[in-house]
Residue frames relative to the residue before (quaternion, step in Angstrom):
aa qw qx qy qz dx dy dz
X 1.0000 0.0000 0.0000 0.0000 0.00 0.00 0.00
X 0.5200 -0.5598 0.5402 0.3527 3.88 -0.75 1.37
X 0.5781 -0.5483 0.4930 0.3494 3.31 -1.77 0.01
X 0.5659 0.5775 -0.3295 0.4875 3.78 1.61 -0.19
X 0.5997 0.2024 -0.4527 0.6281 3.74 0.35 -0.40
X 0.6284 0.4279 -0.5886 0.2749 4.03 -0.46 -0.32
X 0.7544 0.3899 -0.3475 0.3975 3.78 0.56 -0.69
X 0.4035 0.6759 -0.4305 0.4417 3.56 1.53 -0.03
X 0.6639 0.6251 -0.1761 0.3708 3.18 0.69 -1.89
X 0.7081 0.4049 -0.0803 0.5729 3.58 0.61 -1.88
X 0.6212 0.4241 -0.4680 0.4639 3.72 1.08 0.15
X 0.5996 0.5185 -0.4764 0.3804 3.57 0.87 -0.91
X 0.6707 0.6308 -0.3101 0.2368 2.82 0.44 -2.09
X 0.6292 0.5123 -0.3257 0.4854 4.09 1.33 -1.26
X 0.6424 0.5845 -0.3421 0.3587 3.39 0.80 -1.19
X 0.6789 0.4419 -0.2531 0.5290 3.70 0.91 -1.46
X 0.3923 0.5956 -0.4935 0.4979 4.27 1.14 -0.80
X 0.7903 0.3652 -0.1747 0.4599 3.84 -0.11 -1.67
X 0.5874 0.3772 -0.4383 0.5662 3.78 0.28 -0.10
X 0.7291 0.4497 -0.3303 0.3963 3.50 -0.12 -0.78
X 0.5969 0.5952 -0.3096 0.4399 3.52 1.26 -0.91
X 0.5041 0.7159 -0.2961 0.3817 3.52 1.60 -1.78
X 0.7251 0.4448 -0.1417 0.5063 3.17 0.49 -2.21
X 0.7632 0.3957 -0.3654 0.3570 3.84 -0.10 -0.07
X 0.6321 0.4011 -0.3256 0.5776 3.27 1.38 -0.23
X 0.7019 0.3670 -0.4996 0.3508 3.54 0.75 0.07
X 0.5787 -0.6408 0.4425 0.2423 3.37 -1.86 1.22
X 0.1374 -0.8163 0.5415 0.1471 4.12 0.04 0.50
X 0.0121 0.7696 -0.6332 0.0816 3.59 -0.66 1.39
X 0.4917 -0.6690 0.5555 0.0473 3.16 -1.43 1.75
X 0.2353 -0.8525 0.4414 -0.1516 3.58 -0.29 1.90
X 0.0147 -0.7986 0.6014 -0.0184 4.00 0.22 1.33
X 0.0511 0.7613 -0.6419 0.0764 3.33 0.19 1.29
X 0.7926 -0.3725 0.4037 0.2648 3.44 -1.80 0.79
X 0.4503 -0.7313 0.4247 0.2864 3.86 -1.18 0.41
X 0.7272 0.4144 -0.0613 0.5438 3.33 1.86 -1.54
X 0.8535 -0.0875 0.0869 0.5063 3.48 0.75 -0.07
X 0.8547 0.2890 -0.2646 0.3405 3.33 -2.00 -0.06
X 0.3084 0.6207 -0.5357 0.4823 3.57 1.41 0.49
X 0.6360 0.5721 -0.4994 0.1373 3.93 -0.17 -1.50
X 0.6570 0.5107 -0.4644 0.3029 3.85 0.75 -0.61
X 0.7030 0.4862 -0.3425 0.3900 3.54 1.15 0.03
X 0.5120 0.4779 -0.4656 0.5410 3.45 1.65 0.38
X 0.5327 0.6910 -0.2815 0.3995 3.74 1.24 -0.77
X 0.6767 0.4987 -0.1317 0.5254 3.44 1.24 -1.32
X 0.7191 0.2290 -0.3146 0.5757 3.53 0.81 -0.57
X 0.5974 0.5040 -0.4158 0.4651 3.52 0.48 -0.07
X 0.7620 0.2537 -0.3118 0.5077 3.94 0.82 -0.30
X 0.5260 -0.7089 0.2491 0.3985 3.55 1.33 0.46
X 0.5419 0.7877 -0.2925 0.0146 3.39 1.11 0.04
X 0.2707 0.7472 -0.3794 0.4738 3.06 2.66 0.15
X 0.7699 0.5338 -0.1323 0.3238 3.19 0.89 -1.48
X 0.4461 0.6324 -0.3283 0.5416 3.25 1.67 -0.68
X 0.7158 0.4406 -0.1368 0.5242 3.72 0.73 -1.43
X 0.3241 -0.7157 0.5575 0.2680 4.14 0.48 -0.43
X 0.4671 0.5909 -0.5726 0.3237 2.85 0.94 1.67
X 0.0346 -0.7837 0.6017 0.1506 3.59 -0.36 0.50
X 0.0993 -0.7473 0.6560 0.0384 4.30 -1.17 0.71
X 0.4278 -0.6204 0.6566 -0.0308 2.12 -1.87 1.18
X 0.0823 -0.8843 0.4585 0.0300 3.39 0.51 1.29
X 0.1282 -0.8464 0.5169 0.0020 4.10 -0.78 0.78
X 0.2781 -0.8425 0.3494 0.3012 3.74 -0.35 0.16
X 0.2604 -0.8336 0.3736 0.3127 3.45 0.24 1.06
X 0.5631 -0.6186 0.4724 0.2777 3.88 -1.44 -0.36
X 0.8213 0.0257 0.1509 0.5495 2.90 0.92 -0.73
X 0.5630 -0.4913 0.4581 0.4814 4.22 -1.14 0.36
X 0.5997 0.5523 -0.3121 0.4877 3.82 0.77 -1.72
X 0.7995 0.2589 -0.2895 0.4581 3.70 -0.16 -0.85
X 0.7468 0.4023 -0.4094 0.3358 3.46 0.42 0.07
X 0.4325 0.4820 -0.4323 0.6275 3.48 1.43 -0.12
X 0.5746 0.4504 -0.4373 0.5251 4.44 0.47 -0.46
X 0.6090 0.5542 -0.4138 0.3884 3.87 0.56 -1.09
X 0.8453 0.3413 -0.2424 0.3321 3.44 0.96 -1.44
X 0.3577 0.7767 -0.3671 0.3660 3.61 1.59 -0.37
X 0.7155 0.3387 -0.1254 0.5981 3.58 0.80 -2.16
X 0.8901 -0.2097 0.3709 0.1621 3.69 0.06 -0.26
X 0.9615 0.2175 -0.0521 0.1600 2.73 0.34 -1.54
X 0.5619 0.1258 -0.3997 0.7132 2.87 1.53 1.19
X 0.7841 -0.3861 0.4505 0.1822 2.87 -2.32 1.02
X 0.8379 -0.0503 0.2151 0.4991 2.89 0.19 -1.90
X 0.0014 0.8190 -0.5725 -0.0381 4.09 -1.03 0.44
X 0.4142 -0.6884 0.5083 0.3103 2.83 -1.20 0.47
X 0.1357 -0.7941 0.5909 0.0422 3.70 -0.80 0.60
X 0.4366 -0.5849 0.6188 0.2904 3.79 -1.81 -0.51
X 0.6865 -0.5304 0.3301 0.3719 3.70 -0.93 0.41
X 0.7118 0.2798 -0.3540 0.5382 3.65 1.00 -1.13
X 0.6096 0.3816 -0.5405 0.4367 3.75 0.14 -0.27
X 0.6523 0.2519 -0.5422 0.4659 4.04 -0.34 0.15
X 0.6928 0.5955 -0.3567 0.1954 3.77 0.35 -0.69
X 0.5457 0.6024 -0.2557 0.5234 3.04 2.02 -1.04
X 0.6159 0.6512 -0.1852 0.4028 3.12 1.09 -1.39
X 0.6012 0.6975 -0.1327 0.3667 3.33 1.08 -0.60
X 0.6155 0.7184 0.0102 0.3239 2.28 0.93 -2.29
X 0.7197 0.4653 0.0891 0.5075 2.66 0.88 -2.07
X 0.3369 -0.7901 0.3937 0.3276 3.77 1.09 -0.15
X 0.0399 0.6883 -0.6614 0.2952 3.41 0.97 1.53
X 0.2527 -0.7367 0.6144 0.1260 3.91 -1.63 0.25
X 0.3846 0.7501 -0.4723 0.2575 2.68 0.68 1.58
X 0.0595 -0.8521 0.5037 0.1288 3.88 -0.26 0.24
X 0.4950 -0.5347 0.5843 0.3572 3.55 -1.47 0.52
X 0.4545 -0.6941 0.5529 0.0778 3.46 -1.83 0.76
X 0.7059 -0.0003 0.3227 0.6305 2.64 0.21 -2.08
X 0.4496 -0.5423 0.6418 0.3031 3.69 -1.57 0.59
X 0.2114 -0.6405 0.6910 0.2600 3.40 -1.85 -0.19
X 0.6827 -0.2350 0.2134 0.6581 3.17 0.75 -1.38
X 0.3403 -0.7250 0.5771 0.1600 3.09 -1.90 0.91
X 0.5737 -0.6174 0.4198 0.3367 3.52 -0.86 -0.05
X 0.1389 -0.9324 0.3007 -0.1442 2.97 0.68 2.19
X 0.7156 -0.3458 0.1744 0.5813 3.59 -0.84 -0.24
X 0.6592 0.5209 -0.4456 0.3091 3.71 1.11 -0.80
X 0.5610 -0.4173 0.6392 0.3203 4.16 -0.96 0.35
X 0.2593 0.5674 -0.7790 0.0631 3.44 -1.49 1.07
X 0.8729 0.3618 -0.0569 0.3224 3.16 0.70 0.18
X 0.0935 0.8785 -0.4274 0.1921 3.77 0.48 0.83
X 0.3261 -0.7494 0.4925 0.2991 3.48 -1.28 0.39
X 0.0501 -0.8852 0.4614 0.0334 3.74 -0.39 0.92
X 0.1639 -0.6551 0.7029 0.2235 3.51 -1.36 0.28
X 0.7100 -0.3130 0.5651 0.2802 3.20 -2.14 -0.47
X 0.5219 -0.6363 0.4587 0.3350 3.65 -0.60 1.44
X 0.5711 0.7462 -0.0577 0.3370 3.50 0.66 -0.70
X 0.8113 0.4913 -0.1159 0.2948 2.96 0.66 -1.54
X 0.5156 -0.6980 0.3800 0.3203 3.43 1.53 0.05
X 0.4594 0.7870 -0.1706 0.3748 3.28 1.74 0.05
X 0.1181 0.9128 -0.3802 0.0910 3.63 1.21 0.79
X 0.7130 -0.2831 -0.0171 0.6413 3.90 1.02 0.11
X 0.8777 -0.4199 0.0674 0.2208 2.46 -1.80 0.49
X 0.5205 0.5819 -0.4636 0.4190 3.76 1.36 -0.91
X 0.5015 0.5910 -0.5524 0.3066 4.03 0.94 -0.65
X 0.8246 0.4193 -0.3586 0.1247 3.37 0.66 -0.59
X 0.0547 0.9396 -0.2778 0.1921 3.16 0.85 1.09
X 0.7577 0.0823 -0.0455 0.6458 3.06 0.73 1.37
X 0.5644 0.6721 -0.1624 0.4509 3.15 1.35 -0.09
X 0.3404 -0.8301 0.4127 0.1571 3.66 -0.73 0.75
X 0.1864 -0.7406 0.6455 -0.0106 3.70 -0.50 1.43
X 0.2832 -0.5719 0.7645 0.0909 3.78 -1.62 1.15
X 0.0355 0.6138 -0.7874 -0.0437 3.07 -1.65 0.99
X 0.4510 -0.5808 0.5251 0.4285 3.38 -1.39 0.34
X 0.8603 -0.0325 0.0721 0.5036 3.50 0.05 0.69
X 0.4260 -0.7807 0.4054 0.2115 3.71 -0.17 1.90
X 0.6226 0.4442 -0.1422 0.6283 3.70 0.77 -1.49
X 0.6190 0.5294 -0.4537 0.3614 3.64 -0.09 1.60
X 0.5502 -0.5519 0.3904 0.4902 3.58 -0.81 0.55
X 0.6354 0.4631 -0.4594 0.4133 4.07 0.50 0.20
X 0.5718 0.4989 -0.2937 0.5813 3.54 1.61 -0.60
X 0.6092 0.4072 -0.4727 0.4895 3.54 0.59 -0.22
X 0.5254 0.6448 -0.3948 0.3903 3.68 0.64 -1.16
X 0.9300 0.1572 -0.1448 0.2989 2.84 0.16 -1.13
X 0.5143 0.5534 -0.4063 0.5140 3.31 1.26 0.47
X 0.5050 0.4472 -0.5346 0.5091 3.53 1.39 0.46
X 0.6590 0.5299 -0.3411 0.4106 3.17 0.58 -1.26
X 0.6571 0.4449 -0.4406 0.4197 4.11 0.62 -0.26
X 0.6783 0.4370 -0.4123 0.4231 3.83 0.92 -1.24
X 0.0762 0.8461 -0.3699 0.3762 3.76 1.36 -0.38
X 0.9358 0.1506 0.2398 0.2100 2.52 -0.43 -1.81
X 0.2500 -0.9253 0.0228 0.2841 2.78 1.90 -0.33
X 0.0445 -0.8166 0.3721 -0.4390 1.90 1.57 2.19
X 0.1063 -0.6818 0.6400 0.3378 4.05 -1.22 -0.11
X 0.6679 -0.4138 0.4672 0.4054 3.37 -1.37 -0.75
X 0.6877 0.4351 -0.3347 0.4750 3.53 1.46 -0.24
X 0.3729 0.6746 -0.4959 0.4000 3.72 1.57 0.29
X 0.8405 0.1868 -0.1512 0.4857 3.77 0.80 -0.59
X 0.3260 -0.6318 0.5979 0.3703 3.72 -1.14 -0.11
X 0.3749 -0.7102 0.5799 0.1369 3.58 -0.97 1.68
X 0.0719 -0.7948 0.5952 0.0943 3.86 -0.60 0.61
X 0.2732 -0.5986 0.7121 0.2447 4.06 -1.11 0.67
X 0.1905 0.6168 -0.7633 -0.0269 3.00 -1.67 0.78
X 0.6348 -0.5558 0.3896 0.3692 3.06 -1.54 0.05
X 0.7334 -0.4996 0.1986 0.4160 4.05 -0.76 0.17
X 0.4567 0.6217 -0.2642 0.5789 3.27 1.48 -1.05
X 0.8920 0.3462 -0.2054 0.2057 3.33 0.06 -1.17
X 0.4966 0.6788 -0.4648 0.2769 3.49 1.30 -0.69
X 0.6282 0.4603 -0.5178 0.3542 3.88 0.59 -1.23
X 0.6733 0.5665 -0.3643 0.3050 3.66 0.47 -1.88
X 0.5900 0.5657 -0.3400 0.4651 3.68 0.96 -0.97
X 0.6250 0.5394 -0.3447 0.4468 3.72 0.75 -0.62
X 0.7364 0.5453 -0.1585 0.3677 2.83 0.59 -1.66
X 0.6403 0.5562 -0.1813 0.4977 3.47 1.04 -1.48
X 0.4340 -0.6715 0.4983 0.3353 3.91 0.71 -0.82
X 0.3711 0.6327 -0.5877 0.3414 3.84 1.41 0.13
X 0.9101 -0.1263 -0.0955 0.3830 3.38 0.62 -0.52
X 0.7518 -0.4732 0.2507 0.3848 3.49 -1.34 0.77
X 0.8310 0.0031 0.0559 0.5534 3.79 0.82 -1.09
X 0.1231 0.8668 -0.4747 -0.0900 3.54 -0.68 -0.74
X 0.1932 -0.7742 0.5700 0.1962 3.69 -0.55 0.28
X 0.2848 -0.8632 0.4168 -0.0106 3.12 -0.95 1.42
X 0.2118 -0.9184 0.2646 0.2042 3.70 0.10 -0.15
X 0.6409 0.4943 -0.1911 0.5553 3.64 -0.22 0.51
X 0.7605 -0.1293 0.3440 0.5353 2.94 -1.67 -1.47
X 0.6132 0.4697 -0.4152 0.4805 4.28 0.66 -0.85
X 0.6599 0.4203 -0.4765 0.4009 3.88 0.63 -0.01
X 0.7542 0.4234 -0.2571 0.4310 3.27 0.85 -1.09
X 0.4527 0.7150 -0.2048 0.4918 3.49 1.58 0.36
X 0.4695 0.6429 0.0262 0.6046 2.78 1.57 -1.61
X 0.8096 0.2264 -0.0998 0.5323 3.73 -0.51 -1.27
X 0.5640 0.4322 -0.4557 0.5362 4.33 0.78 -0.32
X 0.7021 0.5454 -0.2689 0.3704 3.43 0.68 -0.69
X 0.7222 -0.4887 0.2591 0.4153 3.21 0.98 0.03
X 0.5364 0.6245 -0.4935 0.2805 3.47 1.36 -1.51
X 0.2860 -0.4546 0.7931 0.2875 3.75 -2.08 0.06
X 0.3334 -0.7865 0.5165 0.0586 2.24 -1.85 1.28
X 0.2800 -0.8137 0.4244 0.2817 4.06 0.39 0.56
X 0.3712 -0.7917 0.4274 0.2297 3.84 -0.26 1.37
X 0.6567 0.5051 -0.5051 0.2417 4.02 0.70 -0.56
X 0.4775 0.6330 -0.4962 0.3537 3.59 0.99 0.05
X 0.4981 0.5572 -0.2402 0.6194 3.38 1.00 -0.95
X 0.6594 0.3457 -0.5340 0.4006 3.32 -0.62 -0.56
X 0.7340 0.4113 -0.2725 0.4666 3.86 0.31 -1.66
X 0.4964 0.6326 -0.5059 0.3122 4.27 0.38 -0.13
X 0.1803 -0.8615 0.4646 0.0967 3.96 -0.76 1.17
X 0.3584 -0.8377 0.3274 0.2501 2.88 0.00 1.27
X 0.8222 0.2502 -0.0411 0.5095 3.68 -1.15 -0.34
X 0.2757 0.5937 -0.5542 0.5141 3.58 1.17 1.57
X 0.2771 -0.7517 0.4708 0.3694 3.46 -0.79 0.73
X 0.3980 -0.7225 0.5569 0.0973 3.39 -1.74 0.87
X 0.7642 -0.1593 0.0923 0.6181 3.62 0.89 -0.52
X 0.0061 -0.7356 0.6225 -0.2672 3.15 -0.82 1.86
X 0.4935 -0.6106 0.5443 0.2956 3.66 -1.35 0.37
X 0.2042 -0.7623 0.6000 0.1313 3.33 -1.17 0.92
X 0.0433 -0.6565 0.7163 0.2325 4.11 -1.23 -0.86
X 0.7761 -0.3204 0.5027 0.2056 2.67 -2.06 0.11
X 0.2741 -0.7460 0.4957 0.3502 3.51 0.15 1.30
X 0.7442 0.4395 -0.3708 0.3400 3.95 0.35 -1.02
X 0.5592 0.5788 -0.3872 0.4499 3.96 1.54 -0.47
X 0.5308 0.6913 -0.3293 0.3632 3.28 1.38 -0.81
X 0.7346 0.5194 -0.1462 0.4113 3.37 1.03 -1.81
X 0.6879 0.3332 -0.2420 0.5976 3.72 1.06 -0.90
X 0.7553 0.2587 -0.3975 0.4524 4.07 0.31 0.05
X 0.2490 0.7408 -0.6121 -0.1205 3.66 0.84 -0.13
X 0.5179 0.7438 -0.3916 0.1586 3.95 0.79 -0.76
X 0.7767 0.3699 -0.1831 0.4758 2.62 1.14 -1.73
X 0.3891 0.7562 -0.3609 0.3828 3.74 1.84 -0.76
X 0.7071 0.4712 -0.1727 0.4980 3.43 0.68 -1.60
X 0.6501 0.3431 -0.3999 0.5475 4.17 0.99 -0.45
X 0.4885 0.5451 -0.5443 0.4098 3.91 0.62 -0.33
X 0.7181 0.5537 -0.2924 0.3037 3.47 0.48 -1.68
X 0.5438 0.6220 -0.2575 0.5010 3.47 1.38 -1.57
X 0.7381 0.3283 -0.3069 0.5032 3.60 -0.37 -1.53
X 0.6877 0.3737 -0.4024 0.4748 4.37 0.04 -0.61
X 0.6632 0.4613 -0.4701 0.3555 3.60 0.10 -0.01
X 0.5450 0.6047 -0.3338 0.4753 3.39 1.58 -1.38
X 0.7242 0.4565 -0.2842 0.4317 3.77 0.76 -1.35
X 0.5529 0.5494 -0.3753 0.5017 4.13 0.96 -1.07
X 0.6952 0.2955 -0.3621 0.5461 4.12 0.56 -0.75
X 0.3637 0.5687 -0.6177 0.4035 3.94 1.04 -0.70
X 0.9083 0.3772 -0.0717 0.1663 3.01 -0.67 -2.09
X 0.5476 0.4476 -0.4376 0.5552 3.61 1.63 -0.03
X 0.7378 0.3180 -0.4243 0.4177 3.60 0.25 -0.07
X 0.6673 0.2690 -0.3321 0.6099 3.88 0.72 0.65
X 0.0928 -0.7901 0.5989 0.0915 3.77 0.25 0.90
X 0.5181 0.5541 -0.4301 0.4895 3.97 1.15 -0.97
X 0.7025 0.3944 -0.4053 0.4320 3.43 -0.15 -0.93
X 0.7429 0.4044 -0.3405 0.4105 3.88 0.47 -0.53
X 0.5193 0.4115 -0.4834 0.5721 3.60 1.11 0.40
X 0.5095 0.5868 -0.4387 0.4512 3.52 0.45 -0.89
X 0.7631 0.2692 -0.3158 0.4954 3.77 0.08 -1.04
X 0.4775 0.5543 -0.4857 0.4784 3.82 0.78 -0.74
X 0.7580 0.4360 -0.2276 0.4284 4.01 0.26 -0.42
X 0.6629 0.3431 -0.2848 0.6014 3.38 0.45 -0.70
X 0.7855 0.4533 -0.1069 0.4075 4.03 0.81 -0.33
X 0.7563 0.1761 -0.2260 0.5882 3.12 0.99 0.10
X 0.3845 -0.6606 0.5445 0.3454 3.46 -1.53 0.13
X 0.4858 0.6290 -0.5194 0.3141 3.89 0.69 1.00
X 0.7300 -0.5318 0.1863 0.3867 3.63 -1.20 0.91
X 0.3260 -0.6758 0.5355 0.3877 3.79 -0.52 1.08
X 0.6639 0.4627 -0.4996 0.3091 4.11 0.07 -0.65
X 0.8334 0.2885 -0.3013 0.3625 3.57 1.28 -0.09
X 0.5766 0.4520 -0.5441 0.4089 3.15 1.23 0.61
X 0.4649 0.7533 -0.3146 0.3427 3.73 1.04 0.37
X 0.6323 0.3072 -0.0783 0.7068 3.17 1.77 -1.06
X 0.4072 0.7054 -0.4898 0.3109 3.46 0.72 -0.30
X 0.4434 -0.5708 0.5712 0.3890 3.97 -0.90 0.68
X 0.2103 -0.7883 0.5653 0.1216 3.55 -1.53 0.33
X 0.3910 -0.8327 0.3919 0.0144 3.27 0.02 1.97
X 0.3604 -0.7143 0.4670 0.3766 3.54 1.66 -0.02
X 0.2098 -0.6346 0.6814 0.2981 3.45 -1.88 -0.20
X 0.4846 -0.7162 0.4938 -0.0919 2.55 -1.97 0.84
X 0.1928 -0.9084 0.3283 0.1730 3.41 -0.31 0.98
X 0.5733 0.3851 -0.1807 0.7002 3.44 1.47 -1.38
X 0.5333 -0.4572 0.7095 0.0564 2.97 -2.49 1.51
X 0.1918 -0.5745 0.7897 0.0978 3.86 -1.24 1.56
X 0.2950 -0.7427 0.5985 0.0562 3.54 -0.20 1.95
X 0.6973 0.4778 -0.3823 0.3732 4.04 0.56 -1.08
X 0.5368 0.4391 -0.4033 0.5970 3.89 0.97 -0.71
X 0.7718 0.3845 -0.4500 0.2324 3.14 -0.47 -1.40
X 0.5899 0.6216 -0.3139 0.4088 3.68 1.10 -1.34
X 0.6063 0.5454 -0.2587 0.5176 3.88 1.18 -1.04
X 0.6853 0.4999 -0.2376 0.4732 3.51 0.77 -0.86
X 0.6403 0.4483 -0.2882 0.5531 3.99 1.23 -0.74
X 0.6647 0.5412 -0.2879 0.4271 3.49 1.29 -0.38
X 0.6194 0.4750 -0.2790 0.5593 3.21 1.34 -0.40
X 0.6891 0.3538 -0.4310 0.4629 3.75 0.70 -0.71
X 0.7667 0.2937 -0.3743 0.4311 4.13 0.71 0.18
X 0.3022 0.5911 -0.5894 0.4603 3.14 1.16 1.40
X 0.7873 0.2800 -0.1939 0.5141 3.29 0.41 -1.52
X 0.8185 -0.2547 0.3508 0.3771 4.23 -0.11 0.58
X 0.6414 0.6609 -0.3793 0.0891 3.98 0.73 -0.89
X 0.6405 0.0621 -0.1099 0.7575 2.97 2.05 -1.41
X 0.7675 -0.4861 0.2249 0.3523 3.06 -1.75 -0.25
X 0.8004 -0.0633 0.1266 0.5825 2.99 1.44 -0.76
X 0.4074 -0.5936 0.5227 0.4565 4.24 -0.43 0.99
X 0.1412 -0.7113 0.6792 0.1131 3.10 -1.64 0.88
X 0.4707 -0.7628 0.2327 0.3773 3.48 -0.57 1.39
X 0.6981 -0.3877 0.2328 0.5551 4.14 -1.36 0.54
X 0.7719 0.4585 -0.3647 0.2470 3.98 0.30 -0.50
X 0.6194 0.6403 -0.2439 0.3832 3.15 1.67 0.32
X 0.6802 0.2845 -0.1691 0.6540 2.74 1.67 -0.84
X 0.8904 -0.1482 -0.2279 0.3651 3.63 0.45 0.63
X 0.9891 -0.0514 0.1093 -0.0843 2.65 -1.82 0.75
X 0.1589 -0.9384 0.1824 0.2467 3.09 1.23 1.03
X 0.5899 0.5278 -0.2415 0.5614 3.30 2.06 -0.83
X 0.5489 0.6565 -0.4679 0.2210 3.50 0.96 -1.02
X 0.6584 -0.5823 0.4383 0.1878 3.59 -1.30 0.25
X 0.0642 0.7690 -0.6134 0.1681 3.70 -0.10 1.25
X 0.5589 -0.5285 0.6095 0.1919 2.98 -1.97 1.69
């Protein structure tokens, strides 16, 4: 072998030595990120390299549900998840060891969420519903609280109406169809909902808190304590990506497309509600008080339980 392929060779061979080194020093964390949304700063982050900057490399997964991903973090098998306020709060409650991290998005100036009837229906506020069935995607939820403020409010109870569970898909059709009388949908099915014609009834709205977080990433409160290092570069690199991705909203539809299985003509035109890093701890803390007023968990567990000692706060 000449003396030119040998110094070729003994170059690769150093080059692949250092990659291989790279990969062993980086820390690989298993990610249960949401199906519909507020995930994109973690495609953003590996796409602007800043995991990598940090020696974090993820393994990103799509979770099913808030409940199974707060299970995901309990057994193990993921690091981090994304969850919803009453599933960690119940969870809590209940002395589960989980804690919030990082926000995604709170429940901002933009409307996801409203209580509607049928143009039709002779329904003009809320006392109409009297006697009357209302679909929630799920009773034990910051829209079930809503709207059990918005009934006492009024001076209304919780036995004036029949509360119905449906699934997300289903609340608008349930309107629409006549199964039920009203219903508050969420997401795209609201803004789906309201093109369609539904009316929207404003005292629900009135009781909605804004800038409360809605979907955020949790951990293992006890993984939390023995990794805070690498915990504290997760937190870093997602904030860099959450300001990344408000100043390029396109690029965050762009990933909303290539990532999810919801219509691209509406997540394109869709308003953009930004993401969010820091937890509004005084709402959010007001909001856990209200869901173990009305029955949701067992009891408000206080802000140091349910998050995060590193985690970002407004």
């Amino acid at each position: 072998m000449n003396l030119k392929l040998t110094r070729i060779f003994v170059a690769a061979a150093a080059a692949l030595s250092c990659v291989a080194a790279h990969a062993a020093d980086m820390t690989k964390l298993r990610i249960n990120r949401s199906p519909v949304g507020q995930f994109q700063g973690l495609i953003i982050g590996q796409e602007q390299g800043y995991f990598a900057d940090r020696g974090i490399e993820l393994e990103i997964a799509i979770g099913t549900s808030p409940d199974a991903a707060i299970a995901e973090l309990v057994s193990g098998q993921s690091q981090i998840a994304m969850t919803g306020g009453v599933p960690l709060a119940a969870a809590v409650a209940k002395g589960v060891p989980v804690v919030a991290v990082l926000n995604g998005q709170n429940d901002g100036n933009v409307p996801t969420h409203g209580l509607l009837v049928k143009a039709d229906s002779g329904i003009e506020k809320i006392t109409d519903l009297k006697g009357k069935k209302v679909g929630l995607p799920g009773i034990a939820s910051p829209q079930g609280l809503y709207l059990l403020e918005a009934f006492e409010k009024a001076g209304m109870t919780r036995d004036d109406v029949e509360l119905v569970n449906l699934p997300f898909p289903g609340v608008t059709q349930a309107i629409e169809s006549g199964a039920v009388d009203a219903g508050v949908p969420i997401g795209l099915f609201f803004d789906f909902g309201k093109a369609a014609g539904l009316k929207e009834l404003p005292e629900y709205a009135e009781q909605v808190m804004l800038d409360v977080p809605a979907v955020f990433f949790a951990a293992n409160k006890n993984w939390a304590a023995e990794n805070e290092e690498v915990l504290t570069k997760f937190v870093e690199a997602m904030e860099m990506a959450h300001d990344w991705a408000n100043e390029h909203p396109d690029e965050v539809r762009r990933i909303d497309v290539e990532n999810t299985k919801l219509p691209p003509d509406y997540l394109m035109k869709r308003p953009y509600a930004g993401l969010q890093s820091a937890f509004n701890t005084e709402l959010w803390d007001k909001q856990i008080q209200g869901l173990a007023k009305w029955g949701f968990i067992s009891r408000a567990p206080s802000k140091d339980e349910y998050i995060w000692s590193g985690a970002p706060r407004e």
